[in-house]
C-alpha positions in Angstrom: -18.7 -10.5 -14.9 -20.9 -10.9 -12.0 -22.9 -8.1 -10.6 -20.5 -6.8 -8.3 -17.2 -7.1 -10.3 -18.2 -3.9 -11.8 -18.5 -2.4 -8.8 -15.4 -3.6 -6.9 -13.0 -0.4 -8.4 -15.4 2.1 -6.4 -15.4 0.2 -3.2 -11.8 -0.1 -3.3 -12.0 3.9 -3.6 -14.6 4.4 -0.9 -16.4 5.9 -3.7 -19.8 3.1 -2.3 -22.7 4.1 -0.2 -22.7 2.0 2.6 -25.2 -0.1 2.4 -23.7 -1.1 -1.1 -20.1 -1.2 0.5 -21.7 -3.9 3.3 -23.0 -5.7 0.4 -20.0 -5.9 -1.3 -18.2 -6.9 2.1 -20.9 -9.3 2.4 -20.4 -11.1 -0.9 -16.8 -10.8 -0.4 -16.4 -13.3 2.9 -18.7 -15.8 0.7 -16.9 -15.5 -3.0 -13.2 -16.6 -2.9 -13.5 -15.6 -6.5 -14.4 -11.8 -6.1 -12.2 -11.7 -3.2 -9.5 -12.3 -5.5 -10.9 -10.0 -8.1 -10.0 -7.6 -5.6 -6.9 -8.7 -4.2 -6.2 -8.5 -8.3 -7.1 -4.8 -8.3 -5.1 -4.0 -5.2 -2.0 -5.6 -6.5 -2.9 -3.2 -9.7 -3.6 -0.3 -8.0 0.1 -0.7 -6.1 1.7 -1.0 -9.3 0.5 1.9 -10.6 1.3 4.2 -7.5 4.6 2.6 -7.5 5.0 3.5 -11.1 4.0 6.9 -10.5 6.3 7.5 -8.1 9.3 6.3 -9.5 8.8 8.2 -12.8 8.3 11.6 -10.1 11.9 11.1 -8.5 13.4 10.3 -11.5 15.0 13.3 -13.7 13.3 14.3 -16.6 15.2 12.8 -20.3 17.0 15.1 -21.6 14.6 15.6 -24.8 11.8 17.1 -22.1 14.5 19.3 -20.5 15.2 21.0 -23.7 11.5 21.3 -24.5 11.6 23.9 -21.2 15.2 25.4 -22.4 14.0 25.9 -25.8 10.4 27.3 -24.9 9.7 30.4 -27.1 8.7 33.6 -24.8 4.5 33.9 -25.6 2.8 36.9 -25.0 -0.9 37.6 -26.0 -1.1 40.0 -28.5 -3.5 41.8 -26.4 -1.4 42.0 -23.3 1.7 44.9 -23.0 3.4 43.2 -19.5 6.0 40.3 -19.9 4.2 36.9 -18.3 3.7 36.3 -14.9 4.8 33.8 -12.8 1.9 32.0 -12.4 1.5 32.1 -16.8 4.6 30.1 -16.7 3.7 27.3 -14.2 0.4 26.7 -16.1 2.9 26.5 -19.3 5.4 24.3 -17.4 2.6 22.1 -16.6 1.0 21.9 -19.4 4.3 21.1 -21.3 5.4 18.6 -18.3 1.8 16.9 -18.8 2.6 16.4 -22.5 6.2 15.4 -21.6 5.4 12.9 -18.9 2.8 11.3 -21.9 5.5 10.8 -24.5 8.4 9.9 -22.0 6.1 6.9 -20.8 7.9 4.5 -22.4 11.1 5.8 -21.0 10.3 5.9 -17.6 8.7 2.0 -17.7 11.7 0.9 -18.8 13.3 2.7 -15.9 10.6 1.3 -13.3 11.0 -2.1 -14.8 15.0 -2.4 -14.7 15.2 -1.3 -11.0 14.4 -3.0 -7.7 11.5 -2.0 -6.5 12.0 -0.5 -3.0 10.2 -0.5 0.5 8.4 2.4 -0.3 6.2 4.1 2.5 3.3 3.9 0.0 3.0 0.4 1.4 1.4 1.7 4.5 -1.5 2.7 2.7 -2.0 0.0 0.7 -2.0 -2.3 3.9 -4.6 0.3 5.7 -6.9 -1.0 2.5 -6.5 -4.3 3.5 -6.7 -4.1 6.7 -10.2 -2.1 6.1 -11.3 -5.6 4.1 -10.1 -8.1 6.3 -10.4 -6.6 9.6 -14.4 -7.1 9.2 -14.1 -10.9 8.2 -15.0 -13.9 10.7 -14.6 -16.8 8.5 -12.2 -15.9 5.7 -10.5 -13.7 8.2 -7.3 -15.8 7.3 -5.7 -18.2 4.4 -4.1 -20.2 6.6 -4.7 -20.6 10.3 -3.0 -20.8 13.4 -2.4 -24.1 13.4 -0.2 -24.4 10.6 2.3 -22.0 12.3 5.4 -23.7 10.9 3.4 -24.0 7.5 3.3 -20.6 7.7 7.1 -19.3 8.6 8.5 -21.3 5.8 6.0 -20.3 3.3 5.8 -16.6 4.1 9.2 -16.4 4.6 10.3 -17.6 1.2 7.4 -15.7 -0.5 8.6 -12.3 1.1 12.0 -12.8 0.6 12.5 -12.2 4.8 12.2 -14.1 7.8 9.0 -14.2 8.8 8.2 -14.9 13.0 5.3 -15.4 14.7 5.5 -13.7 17.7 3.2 -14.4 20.9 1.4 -11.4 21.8 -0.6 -12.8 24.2 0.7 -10.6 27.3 -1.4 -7.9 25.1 -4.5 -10.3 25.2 -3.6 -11.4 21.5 -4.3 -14.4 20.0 -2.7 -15.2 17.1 -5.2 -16.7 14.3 -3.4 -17.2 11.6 -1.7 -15.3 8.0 -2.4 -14.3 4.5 0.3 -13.4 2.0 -0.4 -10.1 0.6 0.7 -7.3 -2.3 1.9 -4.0 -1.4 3.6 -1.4 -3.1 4.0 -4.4 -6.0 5.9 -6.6 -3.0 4.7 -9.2 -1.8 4.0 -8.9 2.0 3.2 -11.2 5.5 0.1 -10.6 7.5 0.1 -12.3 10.5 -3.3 -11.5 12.3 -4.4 -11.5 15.9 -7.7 -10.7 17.6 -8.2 -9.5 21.3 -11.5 -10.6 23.9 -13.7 -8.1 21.5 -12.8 -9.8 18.5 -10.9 -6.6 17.1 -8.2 -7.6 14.8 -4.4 -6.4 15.0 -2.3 -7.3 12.0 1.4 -7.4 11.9 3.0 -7.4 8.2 6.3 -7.2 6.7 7.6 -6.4 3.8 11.3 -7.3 2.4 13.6 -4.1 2.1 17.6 -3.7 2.1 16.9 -0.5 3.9 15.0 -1.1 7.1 14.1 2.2 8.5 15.1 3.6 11.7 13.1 3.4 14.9 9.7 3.2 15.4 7.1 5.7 14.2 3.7 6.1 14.7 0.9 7.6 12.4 -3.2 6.8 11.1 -4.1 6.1 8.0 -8.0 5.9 7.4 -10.0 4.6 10.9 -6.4 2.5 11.4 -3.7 3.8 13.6 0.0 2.1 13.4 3.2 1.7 14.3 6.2 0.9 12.1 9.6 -0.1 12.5 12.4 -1.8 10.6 15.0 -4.8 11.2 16.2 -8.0 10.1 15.7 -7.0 6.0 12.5 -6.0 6.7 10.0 -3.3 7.5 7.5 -4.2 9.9 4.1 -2.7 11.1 1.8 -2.8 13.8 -1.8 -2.1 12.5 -5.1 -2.1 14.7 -8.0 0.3 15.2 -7.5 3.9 15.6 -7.5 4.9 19.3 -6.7 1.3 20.4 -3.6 3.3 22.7 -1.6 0.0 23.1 -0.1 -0.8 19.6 3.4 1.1 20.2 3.4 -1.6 23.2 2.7 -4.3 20.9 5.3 -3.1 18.8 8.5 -3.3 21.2 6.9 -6.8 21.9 7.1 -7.7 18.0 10.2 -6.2 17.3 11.8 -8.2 20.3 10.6 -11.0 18.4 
């Protein structure tokens, strides 16, 4: 483990000061090694919230359920008045914390057998990419601009969706290449672009068999974006926040 392995959990987090947060960005854009370490923890990190969520929409096994039916009534030997309210949600929750430990196996199972969807989780897991990358001159992409074909066939059969390159340059775009990330434990497209001041715009997809709806617009972190969905897809539009222009860039993308 090298002296900033250790560390790469907390700047993942935010948790750094930033002089040790530059330092790790620093060591980042000259280790292809640690920059996968991370990409490793990302890709771990969606899992989990992926799991986490699945288990939370899923309804409770039927064992857990009769643990609430089957409760006994408790009340303190020192205390006349039935409980309150709030006595039984810090029960429920106590019991639902026990639960949710010995109904882990059940619920992995269930996360395991099903597709995993498009969640909107993904959004913030491309926000934490985009805070790594978007600083990065040299190892700003995998593969560059150059290789455009290279890099609809490639991302397009590693997402699972058709992956274009659209020109953006009526926005003053320049398109300067892709990497293929993990979101939401999907594998998604990053097509990055830079304007005249160097400031990066991203456009990812992600494969879905529910594109969403229109376009919507919201900031996550120092990043605002626009999303949309078509073509098995989701798509979004992610620059920094206050940039005003990525809803145009958008319609241009989606046209695409």
């Amino acid at each position: 483990m090298t002296q900033y392995e250790e560390k790469l959990s907390a700047f993942l987090d935010g948790e750094l000061p930033e002089d040790e947060a530059r330092e790790i960005e620093a060591a980042l854009a000259r280790d292809p090694v640690l920059q996968a370490e991370l990409e490793a923890l990302m890709a771990a990190d969606a899992m989990a919230q992926e799991e986490f969520a699945a288990m939370l929409d899923e309804p409770a096994p039927a064992s857990l359920a009769a643990v609430f039916r089957d409760a006994p009534e408790v009340v303190p030997a020192n205390v006349t008045a039935p409980p309150t309210a709030r006595g039984w949600l810090a029960a429920a929750a106590v019991v639902l914390a026990l639960g949710i430990g010995g109904a882990g196996g059940y619920m992995t199972g269930l996360s395991q057998s099903a597709p995993v969807a498009a969640a909107p989780g993904w959004l913030v897991d491309i926000a934490d990419y985009h805070r790594v990358y978007a600083d990065q001159k040299r190892h700003l992409v995998e593969v560059g601009a150059d290789e455009a074909e290279h890099i609809r066939t490639w991302l397009t059969a590693s997402v699972g969706a058709d992956v274009p390159t659209p020109d953006l340059t009526a926005h003053g775009l320049t398109f300067q290449g892709a990497r293929l990330l993990v979101a939401a434990g999907k594998p998604v497209a990053q097509l990055m672009y830079t304007d005249a001041d160097e400031r990066v715009v991203a456009l990812c997809l992600i494969q879905t068999d529910s594109p969403r709806d229109g376009f919507a617009s919201q900031t996550i972190g120092a990043f605002d974006m626009v999303s949309w969905g078509g073509a098995g897809a989701n798509f979004v539009i992610v620059g920094d926040e206050g940039r005003g222009d990525l809803q145009a860039i958008a319609q241009t993308a989606a046209e695409a």
